[in-house]
C-alpha positions in Angstrom: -48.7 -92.6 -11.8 -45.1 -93.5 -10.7 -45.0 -90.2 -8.2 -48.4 -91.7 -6.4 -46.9 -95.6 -6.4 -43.5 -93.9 -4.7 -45.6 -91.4 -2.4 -47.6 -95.2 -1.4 -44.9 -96.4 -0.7 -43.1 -94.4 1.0 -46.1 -93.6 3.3 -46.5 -97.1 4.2 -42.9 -97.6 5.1 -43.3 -94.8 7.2 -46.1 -96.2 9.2 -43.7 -99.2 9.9 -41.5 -97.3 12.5 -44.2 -95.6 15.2 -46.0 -99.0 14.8 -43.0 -101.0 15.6 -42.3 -98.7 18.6 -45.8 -98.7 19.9 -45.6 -102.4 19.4 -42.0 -102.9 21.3 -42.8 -100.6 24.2 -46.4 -101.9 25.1 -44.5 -105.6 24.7 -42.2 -104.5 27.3 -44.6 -102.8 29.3 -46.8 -106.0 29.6 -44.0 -108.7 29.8 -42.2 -106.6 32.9 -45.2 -104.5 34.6 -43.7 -105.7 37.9 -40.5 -105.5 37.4 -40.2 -101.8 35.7 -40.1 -98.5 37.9 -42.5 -96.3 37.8 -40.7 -93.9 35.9 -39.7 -96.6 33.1 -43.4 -97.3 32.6 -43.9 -93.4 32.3 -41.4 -93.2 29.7 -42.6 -96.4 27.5 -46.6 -95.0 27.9 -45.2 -91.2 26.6 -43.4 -93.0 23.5 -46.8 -94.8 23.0 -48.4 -91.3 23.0 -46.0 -89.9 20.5 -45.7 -92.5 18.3 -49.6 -92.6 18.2 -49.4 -88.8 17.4 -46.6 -89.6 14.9 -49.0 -92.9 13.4 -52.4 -89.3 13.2 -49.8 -87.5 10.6 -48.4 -90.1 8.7 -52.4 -91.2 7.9 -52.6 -87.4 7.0 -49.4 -87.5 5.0 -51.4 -90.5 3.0 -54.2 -88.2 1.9 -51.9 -85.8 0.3 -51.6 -88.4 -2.8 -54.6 -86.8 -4.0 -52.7 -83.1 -3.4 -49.9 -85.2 -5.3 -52.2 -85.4 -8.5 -54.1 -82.4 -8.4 -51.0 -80.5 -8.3 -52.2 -78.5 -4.8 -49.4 -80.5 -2.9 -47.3 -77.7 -0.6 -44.9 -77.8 2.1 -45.8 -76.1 5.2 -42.3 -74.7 5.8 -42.2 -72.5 9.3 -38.8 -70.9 10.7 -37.2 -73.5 13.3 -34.0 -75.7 14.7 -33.7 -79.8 13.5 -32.4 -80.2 17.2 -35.3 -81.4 18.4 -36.6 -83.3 15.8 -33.3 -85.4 15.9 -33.3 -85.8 19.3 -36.8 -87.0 19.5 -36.1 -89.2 16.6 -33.0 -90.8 18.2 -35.4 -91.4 21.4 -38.1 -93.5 19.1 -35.2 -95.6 17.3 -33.3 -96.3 19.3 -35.0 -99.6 20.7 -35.2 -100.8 17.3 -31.0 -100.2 17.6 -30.4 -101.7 21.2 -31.7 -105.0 20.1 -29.3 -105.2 16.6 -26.6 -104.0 19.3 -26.4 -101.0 16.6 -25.0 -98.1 18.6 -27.4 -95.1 17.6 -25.8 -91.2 18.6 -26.1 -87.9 17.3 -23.8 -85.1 16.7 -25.6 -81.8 16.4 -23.7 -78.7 16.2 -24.4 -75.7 19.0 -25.9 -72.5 17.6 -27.4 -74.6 14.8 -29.1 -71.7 12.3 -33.1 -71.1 12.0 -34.1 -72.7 8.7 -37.8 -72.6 7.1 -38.6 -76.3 7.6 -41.7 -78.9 7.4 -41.5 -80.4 10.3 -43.7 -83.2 9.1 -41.4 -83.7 5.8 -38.2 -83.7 7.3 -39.2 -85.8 10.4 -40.6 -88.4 7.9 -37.4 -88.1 5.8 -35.1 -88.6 9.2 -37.5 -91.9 9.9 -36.6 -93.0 6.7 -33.0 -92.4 6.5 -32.7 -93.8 10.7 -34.9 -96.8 9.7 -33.2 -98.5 6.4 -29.9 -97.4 8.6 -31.1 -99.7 11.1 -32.3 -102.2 8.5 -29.1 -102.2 7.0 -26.0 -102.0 9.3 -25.2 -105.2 10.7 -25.3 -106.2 14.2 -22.6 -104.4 16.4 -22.2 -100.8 13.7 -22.8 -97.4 14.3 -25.3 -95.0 13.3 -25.0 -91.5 13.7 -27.0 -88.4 13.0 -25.7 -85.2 12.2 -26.5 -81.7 11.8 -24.4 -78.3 11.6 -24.5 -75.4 10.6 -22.3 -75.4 7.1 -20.8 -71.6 5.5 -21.4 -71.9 1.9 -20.3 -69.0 0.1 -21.0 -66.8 3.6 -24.5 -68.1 3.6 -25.2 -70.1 6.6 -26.9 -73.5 5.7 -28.2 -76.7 7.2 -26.4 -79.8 6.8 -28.3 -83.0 8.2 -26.9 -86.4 7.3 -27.7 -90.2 8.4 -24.3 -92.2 8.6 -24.0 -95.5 9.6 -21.8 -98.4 8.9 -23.8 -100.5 6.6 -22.8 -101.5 3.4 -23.9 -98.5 1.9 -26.1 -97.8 -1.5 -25.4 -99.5 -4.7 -23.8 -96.8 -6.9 -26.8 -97.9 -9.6 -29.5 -97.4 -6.7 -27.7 -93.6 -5.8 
């Protein structure tokens, strides 16, 4: 019961971000149609597109609560680079940042190494992370996203992290 009220949630919250950026860029899109160039309006109508795309999965995401209590819930891992992800991800928040005058970068490492990833999973978990950084980091702060590629124990791993100049987590809420 608790896993299914935190997948619900979590879900939900995820819809928030695509429908805030489909929101904010047809807003703009309407309020200056004669004003914006031709290649502006291309780029607010392809975030549209994506974040629609984005809003398909996270309704599919949804569904898997009843994966979630059946116990037939899997990751669909694949070999791939974050790179892209982040990128993409920095594209679709950073709107949300402009107008909290939050400067939102990313620092992601050349030669990053080819990890088995859910694309899906760990785009959700960056929309997360981005979003309550946002949420949280008053007006005029930094967020950055990170990745690299870390030696641990001569194993080369994936290190992603979200760091921002918020007031951080309460050590009881870690």
């Amino acid at each position: 019961r608790d896993i299914k009220d935190d997948f619900a949630n979590i879900a939900v919250h995820e819809l928030r971000a695509p429908l805030t950026s489909i929101k904010d860029s047809s807003e703009l899109l309407l309020n200056h149609k004669y004003t914006l160039a031709e290649d502006e309006k291309e780029q607010f109508l392809k975030m549209i597109n994506r974040q629609s795309h984005l809003l398909l999965d996270q309704v599919g995401s949804i569904l898997d609560i009843a994966k979630l209590e059946s116990g037939t819930f899997s990751l669909d891992k694949k070999p791939d680079t974050i790179d892209e992800l982040i990128y993409e991800r920095i594209k679709i928040f950073t709107p949300q940042a402009e107008r909290k005058n939050i400067l939102l970068t990313c620092n992601v490492g050349n030669h990053l190494p080819l990890v088995d990833i859910d694309k899906v999973r760990m785009g959700q978990a960056l929309n997360n992370l981005i979003s309550n950084s946002i949420k949280f980091t008053p007006e005029g702060g930094r967020i950055i996203v990170s990745a690299a590629g870390v030696d641990t124990q001569g194993v080369l791993q994936l290190q992603v992290s979200v760091a921002d100049t918020g007031r951080g987590i309460p050590k009881d809420k870690q």
